[in-house]
C-alpha positions as CSV (number, residue, x, y, z in Angstrom):
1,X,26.3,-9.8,3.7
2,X,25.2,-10.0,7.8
3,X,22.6,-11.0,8.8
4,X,21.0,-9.9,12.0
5,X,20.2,-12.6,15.0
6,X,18.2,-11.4,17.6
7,X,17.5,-14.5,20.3
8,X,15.5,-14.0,23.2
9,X,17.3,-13.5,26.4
10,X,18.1,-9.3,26.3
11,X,20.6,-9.1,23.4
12,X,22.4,-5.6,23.4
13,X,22.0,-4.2,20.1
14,X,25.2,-2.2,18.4
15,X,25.8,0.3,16.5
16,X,27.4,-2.3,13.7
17,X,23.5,-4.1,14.3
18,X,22.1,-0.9,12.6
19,X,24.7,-0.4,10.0
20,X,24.5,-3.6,8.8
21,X,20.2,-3.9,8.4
22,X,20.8,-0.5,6.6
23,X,23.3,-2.2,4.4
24,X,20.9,-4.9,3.4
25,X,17.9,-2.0,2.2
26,X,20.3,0.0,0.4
27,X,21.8,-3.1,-1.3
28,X,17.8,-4.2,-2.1
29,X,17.3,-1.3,-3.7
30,X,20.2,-1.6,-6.1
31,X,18.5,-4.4,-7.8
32,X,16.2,-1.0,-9.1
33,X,18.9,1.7,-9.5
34,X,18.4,2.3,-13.5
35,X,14.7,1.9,-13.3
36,X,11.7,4.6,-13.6
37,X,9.6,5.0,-11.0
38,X,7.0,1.9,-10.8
39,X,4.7,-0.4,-8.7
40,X,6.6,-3.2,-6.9
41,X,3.5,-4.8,-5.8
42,X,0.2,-4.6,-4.8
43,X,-1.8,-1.2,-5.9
44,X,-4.3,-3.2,-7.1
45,X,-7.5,-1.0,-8.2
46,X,-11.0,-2.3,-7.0
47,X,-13.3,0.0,-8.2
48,X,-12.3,3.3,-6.8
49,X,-9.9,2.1,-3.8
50,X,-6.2,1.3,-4.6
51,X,-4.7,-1.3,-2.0
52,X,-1.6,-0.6,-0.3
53,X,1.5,-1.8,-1.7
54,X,5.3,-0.9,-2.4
55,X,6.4,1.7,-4.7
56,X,9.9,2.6,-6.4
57,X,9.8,6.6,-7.0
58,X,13.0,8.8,-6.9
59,X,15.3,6.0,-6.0
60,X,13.7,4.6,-3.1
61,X,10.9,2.0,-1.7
62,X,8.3,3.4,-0.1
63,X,5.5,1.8,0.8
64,X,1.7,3.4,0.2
65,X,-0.7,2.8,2.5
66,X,-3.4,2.7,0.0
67,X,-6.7,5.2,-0.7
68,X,-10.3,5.0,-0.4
69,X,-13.0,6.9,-2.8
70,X,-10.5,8.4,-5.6
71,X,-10.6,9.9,-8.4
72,X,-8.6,8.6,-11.9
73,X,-5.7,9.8,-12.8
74,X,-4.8,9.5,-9.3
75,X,-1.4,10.1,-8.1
76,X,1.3,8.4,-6.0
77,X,4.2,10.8,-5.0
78,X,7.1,11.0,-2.8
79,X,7.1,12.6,0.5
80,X,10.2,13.2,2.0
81,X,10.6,14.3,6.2
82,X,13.9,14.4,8.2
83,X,13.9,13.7,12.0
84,X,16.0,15.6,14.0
85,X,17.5,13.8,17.0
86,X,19.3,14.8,20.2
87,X,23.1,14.6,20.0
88,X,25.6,14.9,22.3
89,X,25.3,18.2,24.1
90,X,21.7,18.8,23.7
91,X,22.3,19.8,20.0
92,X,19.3,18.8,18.0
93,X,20.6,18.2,14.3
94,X,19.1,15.5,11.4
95,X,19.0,11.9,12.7
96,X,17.3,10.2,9.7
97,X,15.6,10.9,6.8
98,X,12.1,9.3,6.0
99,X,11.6,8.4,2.6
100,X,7.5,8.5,2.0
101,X,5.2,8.7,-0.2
102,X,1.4,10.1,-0.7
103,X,-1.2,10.1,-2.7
104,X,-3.6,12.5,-4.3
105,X,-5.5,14.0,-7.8
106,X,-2.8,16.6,-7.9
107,X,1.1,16.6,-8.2
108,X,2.9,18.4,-5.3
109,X,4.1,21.6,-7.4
110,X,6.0,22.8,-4.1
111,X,10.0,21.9,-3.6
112,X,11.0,18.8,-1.6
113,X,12.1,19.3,2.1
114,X,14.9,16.6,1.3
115,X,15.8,17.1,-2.6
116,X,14.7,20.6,-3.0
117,X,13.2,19.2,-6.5
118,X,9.7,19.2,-7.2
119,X,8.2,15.7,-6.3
120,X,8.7,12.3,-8.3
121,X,5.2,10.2,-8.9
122,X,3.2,7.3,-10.3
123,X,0.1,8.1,-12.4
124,X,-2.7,5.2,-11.3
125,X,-5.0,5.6,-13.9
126,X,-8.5,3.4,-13.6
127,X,-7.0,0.8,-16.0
128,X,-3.2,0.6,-14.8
């Protein structure tokens, strides 16, 4: 495994730089490949606010930014973009995909703009 050193004096940052840091999350999140969607940490429940914390849903970490004034069972969900860049050209095509997550008192019943599968969650309840 790299690791990535960044000293101060202007280092140029490479392509190989990028690949590498993406190598380290993706090997992270082996450590969870055969598990159900869960809380990593925080999520804690104080009264009706959940803090933020980091979630595993649909083969991913995602953080959660947390909620204010909800109602139980709330739900924690994934929430998938892509970000289209410019390549060479002027040819605007997918330049990375942004693996979220939301929450809310209803499941997402519509399709995925990155599965195309109806959206993975976490049910908070008030004692989980």
């Amino acid at each position: 495994m790299k690791e990535f050193i960044a000293e101060t004096g202007g280092r140029f940052t490479y392509t190989d730089d990028i690949l590498n840091l993406q190598e380290l999350a993706i090997s992270f999140s082996a450590i969870f490949d055969d598990c159900s969607n869960f809380v990593i940490s925080g999520c804690q429940i104080a009264g009706n606010d959940i803090d933020e914390g980091y979630v595993w849903i649909n083969g991913k970490i995602r953080h959660f930014t947390g909620a204010k004034g909800v109602g139980f069972p709330y739900y924690i969900f994934e929430k998938n973009t892509i970000d289209t860049v410019t390549y060479a050209n002027d040819v605007n095509k997918r330049g990375r995909v942004n693996y979220l997550c939301s929450g809310g008192n209803n499941i997402p019943n519509e399709l995925d703009n990155v599965t195309n599968s109806v959206p993975e969650f976490i049910e908070i309840k008030e004692t989980y």
